[in-house]
C-alpha positions as CSV (number, residue, x, y, z in Angstrom):
1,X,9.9,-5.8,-16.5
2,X,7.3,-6.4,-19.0
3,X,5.6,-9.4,-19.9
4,X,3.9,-9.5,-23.3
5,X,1.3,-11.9,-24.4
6,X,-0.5,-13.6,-27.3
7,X,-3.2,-15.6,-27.4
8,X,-5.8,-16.3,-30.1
9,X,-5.6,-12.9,-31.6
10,X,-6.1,-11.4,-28.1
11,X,-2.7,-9.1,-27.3
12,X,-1.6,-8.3,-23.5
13,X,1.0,-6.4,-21.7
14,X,1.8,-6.5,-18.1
15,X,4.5,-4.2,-16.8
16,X,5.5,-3.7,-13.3
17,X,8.4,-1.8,-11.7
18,X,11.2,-3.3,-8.9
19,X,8.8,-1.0,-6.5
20,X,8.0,-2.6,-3.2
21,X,5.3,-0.8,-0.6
22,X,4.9,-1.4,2.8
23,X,2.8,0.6,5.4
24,X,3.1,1.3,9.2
25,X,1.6,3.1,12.0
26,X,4.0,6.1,12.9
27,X,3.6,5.0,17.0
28,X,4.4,1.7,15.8
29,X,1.3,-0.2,16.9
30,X,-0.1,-2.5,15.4
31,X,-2.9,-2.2,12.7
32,X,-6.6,-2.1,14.1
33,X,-8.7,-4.7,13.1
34,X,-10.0,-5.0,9.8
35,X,-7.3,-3.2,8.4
36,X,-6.5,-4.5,4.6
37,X,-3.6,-4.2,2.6
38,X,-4.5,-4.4,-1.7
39,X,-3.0,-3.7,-4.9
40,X,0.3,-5.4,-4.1
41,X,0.4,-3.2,-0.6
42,X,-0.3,0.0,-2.4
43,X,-3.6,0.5,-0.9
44,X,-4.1,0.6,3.3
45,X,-8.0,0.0,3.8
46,X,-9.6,0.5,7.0
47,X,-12.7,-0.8,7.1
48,X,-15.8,1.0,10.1
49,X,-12.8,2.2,11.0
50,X,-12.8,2.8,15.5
51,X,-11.3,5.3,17.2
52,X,-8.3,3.5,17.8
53,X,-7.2,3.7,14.3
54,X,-6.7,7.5,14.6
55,X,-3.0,8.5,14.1
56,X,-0.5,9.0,11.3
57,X,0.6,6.2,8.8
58,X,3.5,5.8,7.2
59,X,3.6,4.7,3.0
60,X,7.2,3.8,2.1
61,X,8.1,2.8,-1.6
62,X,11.6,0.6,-1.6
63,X,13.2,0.6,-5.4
64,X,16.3,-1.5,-5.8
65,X,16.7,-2.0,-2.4
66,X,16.7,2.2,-1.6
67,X,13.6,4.0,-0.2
68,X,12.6,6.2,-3.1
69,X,9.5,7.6,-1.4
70,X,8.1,8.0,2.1
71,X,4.3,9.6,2.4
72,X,2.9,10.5,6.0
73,X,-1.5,10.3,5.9
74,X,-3.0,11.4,9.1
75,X,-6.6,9.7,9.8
76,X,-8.4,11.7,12.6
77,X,-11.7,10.3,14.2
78,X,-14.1,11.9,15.9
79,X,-16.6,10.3,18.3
């Protein structure tokens, strides 16, 4: 869908796909604190991330109702 707009001589377009995001932790436990999600879930943000928030995540992209993409990041700390 795209969304086009005029406005005193000043021309925009905003265009997003049916794409939804959603991230996990691939033990299934809960995010650490001060973990963020941005950019309408596409960005995970971990901020001084601890040692606790070592482990795989999990980046699924849903389109139409179907999972079009999954993405596995591994974050590994060191103390």
């Amino acid at each position: 869908m795209c969304i086009y707009n005029v406005c005193n001589n000043h021309h925009s377009a905003v265009c997003s796909l049916p794409l939804k995001y959603s991230w996990s932790r691939a033990d299934g436990q809960p995010f650490v604190k001060g973990t963020q999600l941005s950019d309408n879930n596409r960005v995970l943000t971990i901020a001084n991330a601890p040692l606790e928030a070592d482990g795989d995540y999990i980046c699924k992209v849903v389109r139409q109702g179907t999972v079009s993409k999954t993405a596995t990041i591994s974050l590994l700390l060191e103390s």
